[in-house]
ZAMI-596231 format. One record per residue (C-alpha): chain; residue in one letter; residue number from 1; x, y, z. Coordinates in pm, whole numbers, padded with zeros to 5 digits. Example, Ala and Ser with C-alpha at 12.3 -4.5 7.8 and 13.67 -1.06 7.14 Angstrom:
2
<vodren><guro>A</guro><lumro>A</lumro><baro>1</baro><X>01230</X><Y>-00450</Y><Z>00780</Z></vodren>
<vodren><guro>A</guro><lumro>S</lumro><baro>2</baro><X>01367</X><Y>-00106</Y><Z>00714</Z></vodren>
END
This chain:
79
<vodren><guro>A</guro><lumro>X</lumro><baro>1</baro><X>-02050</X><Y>-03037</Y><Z>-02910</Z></vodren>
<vodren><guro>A</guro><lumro>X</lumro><baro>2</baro><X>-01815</X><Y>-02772</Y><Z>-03081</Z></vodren>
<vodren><guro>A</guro><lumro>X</lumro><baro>3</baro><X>-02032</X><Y>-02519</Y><Z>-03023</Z></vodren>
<vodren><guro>A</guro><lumro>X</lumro><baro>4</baro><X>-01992</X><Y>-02574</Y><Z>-02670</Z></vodren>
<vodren><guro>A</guro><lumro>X</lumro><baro>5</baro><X>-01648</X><Y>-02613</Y><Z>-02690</Z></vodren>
<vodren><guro>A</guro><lumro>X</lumro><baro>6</baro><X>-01565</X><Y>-02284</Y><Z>-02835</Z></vodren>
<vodren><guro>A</guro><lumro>X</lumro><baro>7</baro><X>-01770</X><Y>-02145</Y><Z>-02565</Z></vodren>
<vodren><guro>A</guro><lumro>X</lumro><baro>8</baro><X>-01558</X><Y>-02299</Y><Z>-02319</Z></vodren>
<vodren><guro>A</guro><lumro>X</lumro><baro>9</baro><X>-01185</X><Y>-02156</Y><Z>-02536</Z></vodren>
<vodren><guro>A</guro><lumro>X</lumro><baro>10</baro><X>-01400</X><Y>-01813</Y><Z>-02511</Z></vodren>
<vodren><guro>A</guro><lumro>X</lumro><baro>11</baro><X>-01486</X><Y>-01820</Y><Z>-02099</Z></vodren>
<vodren><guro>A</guro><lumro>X</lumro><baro>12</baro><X>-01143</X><Y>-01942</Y><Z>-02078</Z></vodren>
<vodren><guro>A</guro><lumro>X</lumro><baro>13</baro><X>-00916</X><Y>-01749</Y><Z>-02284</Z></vodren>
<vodren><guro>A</guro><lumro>X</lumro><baro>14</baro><X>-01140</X><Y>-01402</Y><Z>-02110</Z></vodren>
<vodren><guro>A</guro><lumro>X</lumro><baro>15</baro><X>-01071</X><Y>-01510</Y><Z>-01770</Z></vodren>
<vodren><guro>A</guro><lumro>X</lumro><baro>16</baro><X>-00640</X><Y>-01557</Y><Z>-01867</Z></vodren>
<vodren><guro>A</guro><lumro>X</lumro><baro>17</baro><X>-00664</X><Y>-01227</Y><Z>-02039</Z></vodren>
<vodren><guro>A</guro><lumro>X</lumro><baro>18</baro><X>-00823</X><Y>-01044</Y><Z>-01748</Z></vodren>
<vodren><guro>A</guro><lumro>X</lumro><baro>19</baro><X>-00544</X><Y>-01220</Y><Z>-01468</Z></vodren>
<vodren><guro>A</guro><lumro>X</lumro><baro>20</baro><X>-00299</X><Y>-01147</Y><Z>-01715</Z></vodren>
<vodren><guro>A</guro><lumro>X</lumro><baro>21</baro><X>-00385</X><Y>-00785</Y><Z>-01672</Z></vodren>
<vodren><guro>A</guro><lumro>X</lumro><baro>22</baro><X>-00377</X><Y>-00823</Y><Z>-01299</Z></vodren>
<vodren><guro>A</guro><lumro>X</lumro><baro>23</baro><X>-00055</X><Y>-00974</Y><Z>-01298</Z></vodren>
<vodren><guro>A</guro><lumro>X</lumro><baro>24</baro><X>00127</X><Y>-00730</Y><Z>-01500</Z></vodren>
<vodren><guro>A</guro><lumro>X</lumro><baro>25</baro><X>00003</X><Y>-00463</Y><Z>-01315</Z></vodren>
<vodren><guro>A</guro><lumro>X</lumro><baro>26</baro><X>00134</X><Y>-00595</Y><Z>-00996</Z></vodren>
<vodren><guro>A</guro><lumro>X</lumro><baro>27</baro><X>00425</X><Y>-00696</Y><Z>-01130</Z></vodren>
<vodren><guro>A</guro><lumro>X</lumro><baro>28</baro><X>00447</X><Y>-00254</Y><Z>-01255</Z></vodren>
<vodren><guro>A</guro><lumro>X</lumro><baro>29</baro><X>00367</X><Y>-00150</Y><Z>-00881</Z></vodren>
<vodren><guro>A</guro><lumro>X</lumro><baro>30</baro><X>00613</X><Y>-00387</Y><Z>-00715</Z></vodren>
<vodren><guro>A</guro><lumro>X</lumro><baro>31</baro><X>00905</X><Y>-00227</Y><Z>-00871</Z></vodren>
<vodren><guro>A</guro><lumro>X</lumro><baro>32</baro><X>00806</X><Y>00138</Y><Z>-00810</Z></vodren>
<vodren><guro>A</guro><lumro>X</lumro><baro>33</baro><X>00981</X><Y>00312</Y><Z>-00531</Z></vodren>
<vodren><guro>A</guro><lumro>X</lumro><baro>34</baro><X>00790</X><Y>00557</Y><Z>-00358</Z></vodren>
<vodren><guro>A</guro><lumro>X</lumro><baro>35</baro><X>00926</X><Y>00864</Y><Z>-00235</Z></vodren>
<vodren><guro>A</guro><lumro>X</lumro><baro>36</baro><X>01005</X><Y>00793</Y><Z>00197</Z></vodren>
<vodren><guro>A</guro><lumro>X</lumro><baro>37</baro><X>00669</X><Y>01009</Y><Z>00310</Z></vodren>
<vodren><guro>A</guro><lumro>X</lumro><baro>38</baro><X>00472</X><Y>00854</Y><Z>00034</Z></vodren>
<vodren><guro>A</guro><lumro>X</lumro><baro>39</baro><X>00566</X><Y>00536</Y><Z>00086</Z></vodren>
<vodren><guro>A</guro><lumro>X</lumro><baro>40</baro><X>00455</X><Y>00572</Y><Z>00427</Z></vodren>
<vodren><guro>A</guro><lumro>X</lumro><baro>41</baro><X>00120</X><Y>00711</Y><Z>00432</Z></vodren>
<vodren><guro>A</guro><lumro>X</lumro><baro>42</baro><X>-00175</X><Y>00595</Y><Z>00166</Z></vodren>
<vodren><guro>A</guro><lumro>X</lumro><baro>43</baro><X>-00316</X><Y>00913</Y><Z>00118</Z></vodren>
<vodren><guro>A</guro><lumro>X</lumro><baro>44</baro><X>00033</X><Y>01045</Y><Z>-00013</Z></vodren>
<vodren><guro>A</guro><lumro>X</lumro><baro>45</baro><X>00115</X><Y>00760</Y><Z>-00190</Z></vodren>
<vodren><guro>A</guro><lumro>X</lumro><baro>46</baro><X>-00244</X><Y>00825</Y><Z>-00380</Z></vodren>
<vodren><guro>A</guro><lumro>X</lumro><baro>47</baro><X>-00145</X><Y>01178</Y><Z>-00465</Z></vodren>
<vodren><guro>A</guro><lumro>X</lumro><baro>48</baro><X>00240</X><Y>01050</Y><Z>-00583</Z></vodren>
<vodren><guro>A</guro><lumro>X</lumro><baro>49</baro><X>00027</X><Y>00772</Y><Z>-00776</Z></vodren>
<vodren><guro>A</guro><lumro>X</lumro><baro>50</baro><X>-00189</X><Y>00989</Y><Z>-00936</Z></vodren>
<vodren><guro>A</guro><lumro>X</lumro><baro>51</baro><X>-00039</X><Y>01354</Y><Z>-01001</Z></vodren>
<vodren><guro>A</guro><lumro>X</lumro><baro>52</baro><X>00358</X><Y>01306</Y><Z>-00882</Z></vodren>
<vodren><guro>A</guro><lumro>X</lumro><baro>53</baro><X>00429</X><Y>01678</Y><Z>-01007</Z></vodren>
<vodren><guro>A</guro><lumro>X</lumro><baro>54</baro><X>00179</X><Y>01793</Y><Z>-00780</Z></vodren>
<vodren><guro>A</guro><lumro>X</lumro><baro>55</baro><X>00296</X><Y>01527</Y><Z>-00524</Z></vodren>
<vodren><guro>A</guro><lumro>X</lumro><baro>56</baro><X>00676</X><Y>01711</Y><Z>-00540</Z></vodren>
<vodren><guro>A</guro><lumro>X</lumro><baro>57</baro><X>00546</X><Y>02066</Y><Z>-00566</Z></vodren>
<vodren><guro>A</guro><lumro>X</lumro><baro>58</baro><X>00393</X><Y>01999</Y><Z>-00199</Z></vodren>
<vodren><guro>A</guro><lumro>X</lumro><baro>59</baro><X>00607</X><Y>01711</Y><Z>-00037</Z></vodren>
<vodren><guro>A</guro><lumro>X</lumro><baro>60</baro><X>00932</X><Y>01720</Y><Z>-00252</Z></vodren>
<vodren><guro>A</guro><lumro>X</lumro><baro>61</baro><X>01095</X><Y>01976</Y><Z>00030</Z></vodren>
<vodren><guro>A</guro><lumro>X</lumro><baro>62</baro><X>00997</X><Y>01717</Y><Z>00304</Z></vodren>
<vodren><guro>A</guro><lumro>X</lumro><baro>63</baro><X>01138</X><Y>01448</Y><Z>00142</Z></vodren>
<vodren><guro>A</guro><lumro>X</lumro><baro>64</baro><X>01481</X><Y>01628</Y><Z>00072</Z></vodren>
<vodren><guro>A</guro><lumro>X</lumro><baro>65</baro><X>01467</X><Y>01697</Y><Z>00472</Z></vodren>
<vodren><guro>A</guro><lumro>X</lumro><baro>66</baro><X>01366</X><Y>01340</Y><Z>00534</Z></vodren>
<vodren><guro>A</guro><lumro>X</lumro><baro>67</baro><X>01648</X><Y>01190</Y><Z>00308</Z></vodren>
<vodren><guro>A</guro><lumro>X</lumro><baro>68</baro><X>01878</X><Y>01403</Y><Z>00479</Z></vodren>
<vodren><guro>A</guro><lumro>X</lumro><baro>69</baro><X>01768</X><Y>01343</Y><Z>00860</Z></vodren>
<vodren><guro>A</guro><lumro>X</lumro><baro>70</baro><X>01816</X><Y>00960</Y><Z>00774</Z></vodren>
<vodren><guro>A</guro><lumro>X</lumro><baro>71</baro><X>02129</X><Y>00993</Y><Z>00642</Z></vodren>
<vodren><guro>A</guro><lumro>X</lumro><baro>72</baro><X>02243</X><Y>01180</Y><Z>00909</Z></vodren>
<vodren><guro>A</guro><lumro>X</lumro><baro>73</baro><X>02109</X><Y>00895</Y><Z>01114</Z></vodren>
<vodren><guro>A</guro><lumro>X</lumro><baro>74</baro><X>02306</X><Y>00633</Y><Z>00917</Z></vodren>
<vodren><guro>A</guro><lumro>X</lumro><baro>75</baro><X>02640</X><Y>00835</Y><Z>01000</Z></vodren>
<vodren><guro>A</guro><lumro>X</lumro><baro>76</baro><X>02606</X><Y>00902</Y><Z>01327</Z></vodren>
<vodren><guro>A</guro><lumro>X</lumro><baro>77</baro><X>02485</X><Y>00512</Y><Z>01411</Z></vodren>
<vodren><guro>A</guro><lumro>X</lumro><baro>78</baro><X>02783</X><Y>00386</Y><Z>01190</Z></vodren>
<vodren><guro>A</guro><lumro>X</lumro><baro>79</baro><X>03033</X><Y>00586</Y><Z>01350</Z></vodren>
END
């Protein structure tokens, strides 16, 4: 009966462990903020994911333009 037992602590304390992991990575992911073109497309977001130097070597200009365009937006709307 113990035997079984510790099998069942084993199964059990491997499955918390592994949604644990889950979890915390979600939890990592939810508070990242993507840059606006990134955030926008998956295939960018990938590349900001993976390599984000290489990500702002070839997107960091469009971004600035982007950023700026919107904020333009903002002002003229607010006026």
């Amino acid at each position: 009966m113990s035997d079984e037992w510790v099998s069942y602590i084993a199964v059990g304390s491997m499955i918390v462990f592994a949604f644990g992991i889950v979890t915390l990575n979600a939890f990592r992911r939810r508070k990242e903020v993507p840059p606006p073109l990134a955030s926008n497309d998956r295939k960018l977001y990938r590349l900001w994911r993976s390599d984000p130097d290489a990500y702002q070597r070839q997107y960091g200009q469009l971004d600035e333009q982007y950023r700026k365009a919107q904020n333009e937006k903002k002002r003229t709307n607010s006026n």
